[in-house]
N, C-alpha and C positions, 0 to 999 in steps of 0.2 A: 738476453738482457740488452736493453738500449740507453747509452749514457747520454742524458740531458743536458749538460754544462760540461764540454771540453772545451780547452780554446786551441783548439788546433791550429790558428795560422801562425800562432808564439815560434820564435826562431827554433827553439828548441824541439818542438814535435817536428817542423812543418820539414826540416831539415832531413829527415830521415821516414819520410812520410809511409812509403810504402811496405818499410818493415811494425812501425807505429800499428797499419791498420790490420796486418797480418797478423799481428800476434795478438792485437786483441780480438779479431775473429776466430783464433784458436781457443782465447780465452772465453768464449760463450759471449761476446757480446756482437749484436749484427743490427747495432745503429747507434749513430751519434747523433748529437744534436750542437752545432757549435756556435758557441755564444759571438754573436758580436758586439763590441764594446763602446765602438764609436764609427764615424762614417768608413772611413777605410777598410777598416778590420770587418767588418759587415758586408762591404765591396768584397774582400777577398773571400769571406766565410763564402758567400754565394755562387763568388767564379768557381771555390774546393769545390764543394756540393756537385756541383756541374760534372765533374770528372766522374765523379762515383754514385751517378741517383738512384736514389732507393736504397740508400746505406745512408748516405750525410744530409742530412738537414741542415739547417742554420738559423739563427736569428735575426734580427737586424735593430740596433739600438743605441741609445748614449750613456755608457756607466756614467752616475753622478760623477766620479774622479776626472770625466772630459766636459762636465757642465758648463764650464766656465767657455768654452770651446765652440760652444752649440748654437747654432747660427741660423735663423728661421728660414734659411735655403736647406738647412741640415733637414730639414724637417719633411722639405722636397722631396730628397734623395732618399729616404725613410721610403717615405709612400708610395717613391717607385721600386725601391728592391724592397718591402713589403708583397708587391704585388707580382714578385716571380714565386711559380711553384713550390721550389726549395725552399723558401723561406718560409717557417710556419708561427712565428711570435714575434712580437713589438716585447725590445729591447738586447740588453741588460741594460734597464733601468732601474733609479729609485733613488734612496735617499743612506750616505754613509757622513755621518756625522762624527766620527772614529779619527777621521785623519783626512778631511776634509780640503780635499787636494783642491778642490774647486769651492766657492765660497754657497752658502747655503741657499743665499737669493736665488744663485744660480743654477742651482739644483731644484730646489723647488721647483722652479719655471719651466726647469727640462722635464721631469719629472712629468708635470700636469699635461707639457704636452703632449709628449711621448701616451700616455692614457687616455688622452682626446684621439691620437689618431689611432690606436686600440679599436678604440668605439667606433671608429667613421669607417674603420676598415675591416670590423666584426672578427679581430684577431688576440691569439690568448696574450698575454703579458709575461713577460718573464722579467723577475723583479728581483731587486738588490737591497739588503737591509740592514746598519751595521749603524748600533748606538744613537738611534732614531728611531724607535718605535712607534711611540706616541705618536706621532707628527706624522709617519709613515702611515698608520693604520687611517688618522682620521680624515686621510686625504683618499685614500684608496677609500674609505667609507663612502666621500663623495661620491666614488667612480664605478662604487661595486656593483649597482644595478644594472648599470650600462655595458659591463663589462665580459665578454664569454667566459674564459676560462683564467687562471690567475695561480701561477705558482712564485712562492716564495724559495728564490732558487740560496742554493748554500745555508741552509737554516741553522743558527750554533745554540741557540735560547734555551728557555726552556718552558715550564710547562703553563706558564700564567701566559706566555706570547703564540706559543701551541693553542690556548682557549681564544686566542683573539681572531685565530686563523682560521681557527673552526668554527666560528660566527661568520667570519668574512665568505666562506666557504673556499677557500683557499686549497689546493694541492702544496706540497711540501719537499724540497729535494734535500736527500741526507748525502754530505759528502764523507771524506774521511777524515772531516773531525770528528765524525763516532768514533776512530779509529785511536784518537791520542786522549792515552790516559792520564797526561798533565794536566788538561783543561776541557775536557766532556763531560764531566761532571751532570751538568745540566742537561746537555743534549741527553743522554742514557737516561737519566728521570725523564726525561720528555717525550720522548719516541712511541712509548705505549699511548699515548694520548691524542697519535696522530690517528683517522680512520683511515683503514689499510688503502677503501677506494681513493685516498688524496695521496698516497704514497708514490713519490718517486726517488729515483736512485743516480746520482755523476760524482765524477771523479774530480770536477774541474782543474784537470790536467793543463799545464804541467805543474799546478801547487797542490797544495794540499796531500804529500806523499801518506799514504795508510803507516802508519805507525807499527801496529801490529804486523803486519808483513813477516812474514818469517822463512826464509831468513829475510834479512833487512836487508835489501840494495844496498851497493856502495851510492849511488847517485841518490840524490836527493830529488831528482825529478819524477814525478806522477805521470801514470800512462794510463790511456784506457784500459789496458788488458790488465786491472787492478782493480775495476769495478767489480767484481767478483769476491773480491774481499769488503768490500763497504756492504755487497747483501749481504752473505753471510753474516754481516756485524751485527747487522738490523733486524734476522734474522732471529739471532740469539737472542738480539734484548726482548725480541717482541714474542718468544717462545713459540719459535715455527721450525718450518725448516727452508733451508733453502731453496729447492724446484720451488716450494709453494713462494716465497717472497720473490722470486725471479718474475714467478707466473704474474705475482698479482701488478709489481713495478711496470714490467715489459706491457703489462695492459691498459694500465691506466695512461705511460705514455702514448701508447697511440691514440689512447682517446684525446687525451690534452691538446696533441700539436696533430691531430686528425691526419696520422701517418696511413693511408690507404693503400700504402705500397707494402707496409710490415704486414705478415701477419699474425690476429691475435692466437697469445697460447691458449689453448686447450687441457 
C-alpha cells in the first residue's frame, strides 16, 4: 500500500520519524506521498523525500487556508521544487469555503494559479475541497482538459459530488473518515460509485485518527502504519477483499504520481 496524503513534517510525526516510517513498513505500507501545504512545508516535504528516495514522495502547494499568504514570487518557488524529482504534484490546492481561514478572492486566485502551472509544468494536481463544490467543480471544468492527472484528495461527500468527479474524470482519496460512524454516512453511500481504477487510499496523518481501530489508541494522533485499516474499510463497503483493494489502490498510485521507482502489484 502507498499512502497519498501524509503530512509528515507536522511536529508530531516528524519528531519521531524513524520509528513513524518503520512501523508503517511493517504495517504493509512502502510509500508515502507527503502533502505540502504552503511554501515552507513543501521546502521541507522535499529536503524528507531526499533522505529516503524511493519510499517518500512529496507534493509541492498552497492549501486555500495560506491563500491569503501567497505571493506571486510563491509561485516561483512552486516551479522550482516542482521540478525536482521527488516531487510528483502541484499542491494541496483548492478551495475550502468551511472556515475560510483565508478570504475567498484569495483563494480563488491561488487556486487558478496553482492549475496554470499544473498545466505549464504537465503535472497531476492534488486538490482540497471543503463546502465549495460548485465553485470548485466549475473552475476545475475550466482547467480539466488541460490538465494530466487530478485527485480530489480527502473526499467526505457523497454520491451526487462522486458523479461530478466522474465526469471530471477525477481519481478519489478515501481517508478515515470512512472510518467514523458519527459522520460517513454519506461517504459509505458513496464509495460504490467511485470506479475502482480512480481509487486511492491516505491516512492524512497525524489527523483524521480511524475510528474503528480496535483496540482504540490512547493517542489521538494518525500514523501511517494505520492505512491498512482505511483499505480494509473501503474494502468492505465496496465488497472485496483486501489483497484485491491493496492491489488495485497501490496501482493506480503509481500511475497518478508516475512513481517509476514503486513497483506495480501483480
Amino acid at each position: 500500500m502507498i499512502d497519498i496524503g501524509v503530512n509528515l513534517t507536522n511536529k508530531s510525526l516528524v519528531k519521531d520519524l524513524d520509528n513513524v516510517l518503520q512501523q508503517a513498513q511493517h504495517a504493509g505500507v512502502f510509500g508515502m506521498v507527503i502533502t505540502g501545504t504552503n511554501i515552507e512545508e513543501s521546502q521541507k516535504a522535499a529536503i524528507l523525500c531526499e533522505k529516503f528516495p524511493g519510499y517518500l514522495f512529496s507534493t509541492a502547494g498552497c492549501h486555500p487556508h495560506h491563500a491569503d499568504e501567497f505571493k506571486g514570487s510563491d509561485l516561483n518557488e512552486l516551479s522550482v521544487l516542482a521540478k525536482l524529482e521527488q516531487v510528483k504534484a502541484i499542491g494541496e490546492c483548492g478551495l475550502d469555503f468551511n472556515r475560510n481561514y483565508s478570504s475567498k478572492s484569495s483563494q480563488l486566485k491561488a487556486f487558478e494559479l496553482q492549475l496554470e502551472l499544473a498545466v505549464e509544468l504537465k503535472l497531476p494536481v492534488f486538490l482540497h475541497q471543503r463546502d465549495a463544490h460548485k465553485t470548485f467543480c466549475e473552475i476545475l471544468t475550466d482547467y480539466r482538459s488541460e490538465l494530466t492527472r487530478v485527485v480530489v484528495h480527502c473526499f467526505t461527500d457523497g454520491v451526487a459530488e462522486v458523479q461530478d468527479y466522474n465526469e471530471l474524470d477525477c481519481y478519489i482519496g478515501i481517508t478515515g473518515w470512512l472510518c467514523d460512524e458519527r459522520r460517513n454516512s454519506e461517504l459509505v453511500g458513496a464509495v460504490s460509485a467511485i470506479p475502482e481504477e480512480r481509487l486511492l487510499i491516505e491516512t492524512d496523518a497525524p489527523y483524521l485518527l480511524p475510528r474503528s481501530l480496535n483496540p482504540r489508541p490512547k493517542s489521538r494522533t494518525n500514523y501511517p502504519k494505520y492505512l491498512p485499516e482505511i483499505c480494509q474499510r473501503l474494502a468492505t463497503q465496496r465488497n472485496t477483499t483486501l489483497k484485491h483493494m491493496a492491489e488495485i489502490t497501490h496501482n493506480n498510485t503509481v500511475e497518478f504520481f508516475n512513481l517509476k521507482t514503486v513497483i506495480k502489484c501483480q
